[in-house]
C-alpha positions as CSV (number, residue, x, y, z in Angstrom):
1,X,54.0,-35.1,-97.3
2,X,56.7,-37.2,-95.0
3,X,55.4,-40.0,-92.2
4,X,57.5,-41.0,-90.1
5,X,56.8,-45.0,-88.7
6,X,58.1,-46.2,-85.4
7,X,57.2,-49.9,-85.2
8,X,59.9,-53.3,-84.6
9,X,57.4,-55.0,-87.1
10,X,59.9,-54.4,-90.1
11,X,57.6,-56.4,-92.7
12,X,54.7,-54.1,-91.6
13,X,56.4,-50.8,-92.2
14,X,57.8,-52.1,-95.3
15,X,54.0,-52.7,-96.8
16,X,52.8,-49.6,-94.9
17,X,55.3,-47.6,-97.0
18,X,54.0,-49.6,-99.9
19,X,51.0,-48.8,-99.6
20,X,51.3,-44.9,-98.5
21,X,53.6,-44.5,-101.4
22,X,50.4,-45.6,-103.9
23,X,48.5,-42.5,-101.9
24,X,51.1,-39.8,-102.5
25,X,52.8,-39.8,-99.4
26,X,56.5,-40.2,-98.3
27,X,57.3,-42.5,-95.8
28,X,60.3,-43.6,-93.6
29,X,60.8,-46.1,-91.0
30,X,62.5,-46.6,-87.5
31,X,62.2,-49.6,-85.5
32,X,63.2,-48.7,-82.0
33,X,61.5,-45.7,-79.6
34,X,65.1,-44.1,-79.3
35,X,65.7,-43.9,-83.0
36,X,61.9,-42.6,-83.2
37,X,62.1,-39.9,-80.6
38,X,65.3,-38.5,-82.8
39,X,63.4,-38.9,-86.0
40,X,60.3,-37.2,-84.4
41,X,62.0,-34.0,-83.4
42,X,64.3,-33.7,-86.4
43,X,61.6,-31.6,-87.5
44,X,61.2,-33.2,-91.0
45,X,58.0,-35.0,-90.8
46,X,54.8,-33.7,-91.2
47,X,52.7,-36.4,-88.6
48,X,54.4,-39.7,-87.1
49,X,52.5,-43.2,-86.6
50,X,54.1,-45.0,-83.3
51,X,53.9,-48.2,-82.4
52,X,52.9,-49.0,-78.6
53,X,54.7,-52.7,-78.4
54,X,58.4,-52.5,-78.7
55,X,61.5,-53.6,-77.6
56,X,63.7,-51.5,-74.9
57,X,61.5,-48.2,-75.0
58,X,57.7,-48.6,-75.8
59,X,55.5,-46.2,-77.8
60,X,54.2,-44.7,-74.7
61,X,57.8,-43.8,-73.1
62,X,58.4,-42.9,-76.7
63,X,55.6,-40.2,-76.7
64,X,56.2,-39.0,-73.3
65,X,60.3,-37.7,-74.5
66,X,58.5,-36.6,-77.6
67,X,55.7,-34.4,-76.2
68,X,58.3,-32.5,-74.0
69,X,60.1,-30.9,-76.9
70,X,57.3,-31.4,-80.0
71,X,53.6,-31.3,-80.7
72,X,54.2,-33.5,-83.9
73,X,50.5,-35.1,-84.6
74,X,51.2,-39.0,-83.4
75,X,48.7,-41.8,-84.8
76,X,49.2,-45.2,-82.0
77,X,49.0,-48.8,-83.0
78,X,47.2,-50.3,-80.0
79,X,46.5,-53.9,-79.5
80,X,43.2,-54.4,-80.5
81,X,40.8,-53.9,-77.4
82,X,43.9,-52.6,-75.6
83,X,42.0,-49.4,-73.7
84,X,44.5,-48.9,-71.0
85,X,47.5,-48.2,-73.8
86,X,45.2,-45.8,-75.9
87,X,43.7,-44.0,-73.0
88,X,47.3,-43.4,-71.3
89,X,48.5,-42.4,-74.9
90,X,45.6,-39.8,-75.4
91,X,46.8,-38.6,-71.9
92,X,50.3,-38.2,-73.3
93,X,49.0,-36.1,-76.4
94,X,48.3,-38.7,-78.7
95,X,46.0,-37.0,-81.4
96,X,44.5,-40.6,-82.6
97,X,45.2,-44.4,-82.3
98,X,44.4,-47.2,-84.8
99,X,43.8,-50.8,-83.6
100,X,46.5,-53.6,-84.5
101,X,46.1,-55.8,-87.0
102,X,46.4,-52.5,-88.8
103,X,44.3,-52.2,-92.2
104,X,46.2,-49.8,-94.1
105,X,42.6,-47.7,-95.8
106,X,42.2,-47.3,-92.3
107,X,45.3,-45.6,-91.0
108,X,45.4,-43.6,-94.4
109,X,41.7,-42.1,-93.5
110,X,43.2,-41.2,-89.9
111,X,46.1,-39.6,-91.4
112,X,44.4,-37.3,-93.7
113,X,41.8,-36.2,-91.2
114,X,44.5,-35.1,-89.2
115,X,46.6,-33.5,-91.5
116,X,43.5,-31.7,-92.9
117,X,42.5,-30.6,-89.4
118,X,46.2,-29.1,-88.5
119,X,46.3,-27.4,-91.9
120,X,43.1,-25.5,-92.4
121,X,40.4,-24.2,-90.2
122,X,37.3,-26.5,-88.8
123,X,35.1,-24.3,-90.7
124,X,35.4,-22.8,-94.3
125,X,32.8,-20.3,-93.5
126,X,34.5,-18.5,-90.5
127,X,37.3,-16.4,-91.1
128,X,40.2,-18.1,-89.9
129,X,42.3,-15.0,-89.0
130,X,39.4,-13.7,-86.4
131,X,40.5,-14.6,-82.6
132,X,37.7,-16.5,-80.3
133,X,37.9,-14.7,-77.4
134,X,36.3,-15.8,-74.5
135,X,37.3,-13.8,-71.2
136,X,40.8,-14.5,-70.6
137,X,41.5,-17.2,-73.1
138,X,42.1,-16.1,-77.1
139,X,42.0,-18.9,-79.5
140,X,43.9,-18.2,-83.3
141,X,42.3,-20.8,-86.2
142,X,44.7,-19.2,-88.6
143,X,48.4,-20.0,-86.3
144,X,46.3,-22.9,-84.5
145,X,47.8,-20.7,-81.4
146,X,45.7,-20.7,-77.9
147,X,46.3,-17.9,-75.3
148,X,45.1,-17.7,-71.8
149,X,46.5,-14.6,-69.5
150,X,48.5,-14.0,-72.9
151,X,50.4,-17.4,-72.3
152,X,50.2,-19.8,-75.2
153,X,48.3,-23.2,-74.2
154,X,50.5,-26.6,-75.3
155,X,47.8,-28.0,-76.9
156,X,48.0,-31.0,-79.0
157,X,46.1,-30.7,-82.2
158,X,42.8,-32.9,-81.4
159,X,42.8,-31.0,-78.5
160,X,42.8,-27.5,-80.7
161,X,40.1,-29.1,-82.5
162,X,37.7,-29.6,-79.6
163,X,38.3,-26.2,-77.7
164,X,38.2,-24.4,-81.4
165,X,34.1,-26.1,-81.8
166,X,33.4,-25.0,-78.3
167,X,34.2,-21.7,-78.6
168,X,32.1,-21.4,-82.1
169,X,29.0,-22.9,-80.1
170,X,29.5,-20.7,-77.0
171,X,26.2,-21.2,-75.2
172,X,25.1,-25.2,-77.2
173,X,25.8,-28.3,-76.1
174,X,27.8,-30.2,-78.2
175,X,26.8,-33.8,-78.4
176,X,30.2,-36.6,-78.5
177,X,28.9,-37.9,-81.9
178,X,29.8,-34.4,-83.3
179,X,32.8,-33.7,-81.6
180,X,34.4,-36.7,-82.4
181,X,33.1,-36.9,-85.9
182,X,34.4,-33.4,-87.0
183,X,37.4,-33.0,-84.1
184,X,38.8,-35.7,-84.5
185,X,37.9,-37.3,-87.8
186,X,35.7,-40.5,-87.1
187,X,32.5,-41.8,-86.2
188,X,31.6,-42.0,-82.1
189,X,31.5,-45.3,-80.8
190,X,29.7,-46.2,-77.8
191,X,32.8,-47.6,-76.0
192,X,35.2,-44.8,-77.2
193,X,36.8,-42.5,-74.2
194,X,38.7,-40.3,-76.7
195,X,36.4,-37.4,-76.3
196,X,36.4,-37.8,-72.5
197,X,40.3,-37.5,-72.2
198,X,40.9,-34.8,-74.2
199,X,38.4,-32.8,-72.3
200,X,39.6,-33.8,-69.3
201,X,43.2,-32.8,-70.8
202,X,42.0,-29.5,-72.0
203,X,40.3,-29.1,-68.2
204,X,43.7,-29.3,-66.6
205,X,45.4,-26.8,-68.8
206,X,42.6,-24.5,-69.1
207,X,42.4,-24.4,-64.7
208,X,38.8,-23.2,-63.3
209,X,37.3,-20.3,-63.0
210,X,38.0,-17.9,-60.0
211,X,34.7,-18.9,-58.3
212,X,35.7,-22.6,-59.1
213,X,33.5,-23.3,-62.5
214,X,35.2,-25.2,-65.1
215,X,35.6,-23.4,-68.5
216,X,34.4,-27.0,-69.9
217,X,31.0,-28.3,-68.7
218,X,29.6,-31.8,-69.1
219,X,26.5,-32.6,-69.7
220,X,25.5,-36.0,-68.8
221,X,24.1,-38.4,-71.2
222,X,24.7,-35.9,-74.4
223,X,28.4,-33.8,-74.5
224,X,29.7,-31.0,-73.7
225,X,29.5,-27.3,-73.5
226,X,31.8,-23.9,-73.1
227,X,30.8,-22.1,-70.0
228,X,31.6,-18.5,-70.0
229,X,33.7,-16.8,-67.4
């Protein structure tokens, strides 16, 4: 499996390539955003890690060339406590960030939950090749493929996630413990926003209903559930 690293910090990517070496993987590393965009839509890496700090072009300019051509899964390396960069990054598409200093267990946990969510379905028990269908929109777990009005949604993969457990628990509310825990791979901390933007993501490309409704329906103090048309 190839990573690619975008990151100036040439020491770090040389231990991060250490160290994801020792854990099977194949990693290369750029150390500008222009040489990262290339590398990113050169279409020979499997998920990309991107640094937000850099020289010239910055991981979020970075992202925004990148998410008009690719849906590549994209890890950020935030400052720690840095919420304006990782919010604006999960706005770009960013599937998942991880706080600098980065501890390498760490980013390897984030990586495999994400390659193991874009490679199989959420659940082992449904039958992946069965469309969710829910009025106009038609989800497919088996080509990761969303359709509403039988045009295909740009959805980045945590948002796939998300909208795929929503559909499977049309009619429950789905706490944001949950959703983040099995959408996008980690625990729900009582700080983190990530659930909120990708909802709020998936709001804008799903549109409302024609009598105004939102597909997506919050339910204050617990989560969220799918609202029928």
């Amino acid at each position: 499996m190839r990573i690619l690293l975008v990151d100036d910090d040439t020491e770090l990517c040389t231990m991060l390539k250490e160290y994801l070496g020792t854990e099977g993987f194949e990693a290369d590393a750029v150390h500008d955003g222009e040489a990262g965009v290339a590398a990113a839509l050169s279409g020979k890496y499997a998920i990309m890690v991107l640094d937000v700090m850099m020289p010239r072009m910055g991981g979020i300019e970075t992202l925004r060339q990148i998410r008009e051509k690719s849906r590549i899964p994209v890890i950020m390396l935030t400052a720690k406590g840095d919420d304006i960069d990782r919010i604006i990054g999960l706005e770009l598409g960013a599937d998942d960030y991880v706080p600098k200093p980065c501890q390498p267990r760490e980013l390897v946990a984030r990586l495999r939950a994400i390659l193991r969510r874009t490679g199989s379905a959420e659940a082992p028990e449904e039958d992946p090749n069965i469309p969710l269908v829910s009025g106009r929109l038609h989800l497919h777990p088996a080509y990761r493929r969303a359709e509403l009005d039988g045009q295909t949604l740009d959805l980045t993969s945590s948002e796939f996630n998300l909208l795929e457990m929503l559909l499977r628990a049309q009619g429950k509310v789905l706490n944001k413990n949950e959703l983040c825990e099995q959408a996008l791979g980690r625990p729900f901390t009582r700080y983190d926003r990530s659930v909120d933007v990708h909802m709020s993501n998936l709001r804008q490309k799903l549109g409302n209903y024609p009598d105004g409704r939102t597909p997506i329906q919050t339910v204050r103090g617990i989560g969220y559930q799918w609202q029928t048309e």
